[in-house]
N, C-alpha and C positions, 0 to 999 in steps of 0.2 A: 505528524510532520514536525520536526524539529526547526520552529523557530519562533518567536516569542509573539505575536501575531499571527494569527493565520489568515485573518481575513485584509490582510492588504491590499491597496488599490494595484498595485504591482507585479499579483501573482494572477497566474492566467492557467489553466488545466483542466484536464479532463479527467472522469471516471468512467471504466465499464466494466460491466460486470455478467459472469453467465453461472446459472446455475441448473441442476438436474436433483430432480426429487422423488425419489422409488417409494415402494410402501414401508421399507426397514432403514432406507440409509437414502444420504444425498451427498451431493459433490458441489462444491461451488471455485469460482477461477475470478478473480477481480485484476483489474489492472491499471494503476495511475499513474495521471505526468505531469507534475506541473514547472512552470515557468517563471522564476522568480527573480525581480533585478529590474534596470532601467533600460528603455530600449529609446535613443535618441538619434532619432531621425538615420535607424537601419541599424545603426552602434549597438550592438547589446554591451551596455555596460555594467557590471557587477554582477553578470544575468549566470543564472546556475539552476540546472532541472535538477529537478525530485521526480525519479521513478519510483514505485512501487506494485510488486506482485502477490499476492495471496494466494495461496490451494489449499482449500480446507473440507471436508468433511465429517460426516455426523453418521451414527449409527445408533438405531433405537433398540436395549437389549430389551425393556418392556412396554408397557402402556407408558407406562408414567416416569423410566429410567431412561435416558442416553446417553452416549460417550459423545467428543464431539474435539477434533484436532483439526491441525495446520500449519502450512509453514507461511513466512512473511518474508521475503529481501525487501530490502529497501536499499537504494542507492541516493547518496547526495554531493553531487558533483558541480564544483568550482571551474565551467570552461575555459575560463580567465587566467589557471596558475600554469605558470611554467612546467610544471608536473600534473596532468588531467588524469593520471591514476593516480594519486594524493589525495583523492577526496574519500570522503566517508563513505562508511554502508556497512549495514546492519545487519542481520539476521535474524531469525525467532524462529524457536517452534513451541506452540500453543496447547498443551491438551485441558480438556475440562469437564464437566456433568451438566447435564442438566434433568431434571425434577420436573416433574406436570401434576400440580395439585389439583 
């Protein structure tokens, strides 16, 4: 999450998460939101959500070898600016290995 603290008394959100796991490969789907800013007496002041989505999967080519990818959006959105499609967001896509010693 892009912002210099994360653990602020001011940010409020949730994670969930699902996944599926075969004998060769698996799937995983996460999904976040958080809530970040002052809310005064109903006012959301300065307040601006953080989404994020995850799709990733893995594939085992042996015992001890796997592949393992994903994509990530991230959105970070200012409900506050005069222009509410102005705000950032990100993209990735992830691929990697991993080794079973």
């Amino acid at each position: 999450i892009r912002q210099s603290d994360i653990f602020q008394a001011d940010t409020v959100g949730f994670d969930v998460g699902f996944s599926y796991q075969a004998p060769k490969w698996a799937a995983r789907l996460s999904l976040s939101e958080y809530k970040e800013g002052a809310d005064l007496n109903g006012l959301e002041n300065d307040a601006r959500n953080i989404i994020s989505i995850e799709l990733g999967a893995s594939y085992r080519l042996t015992e001890r070898f796997g592949l393992t990818g994903g994509l990530r959006y991230s959105d970070y959105n200012n409900r506050l600016l005069l222009n509410p499609g102005a705000g950032e967001a990100s993209q990735m896509i992830f691929l990697g290995g991993r080794l079973k010693f």
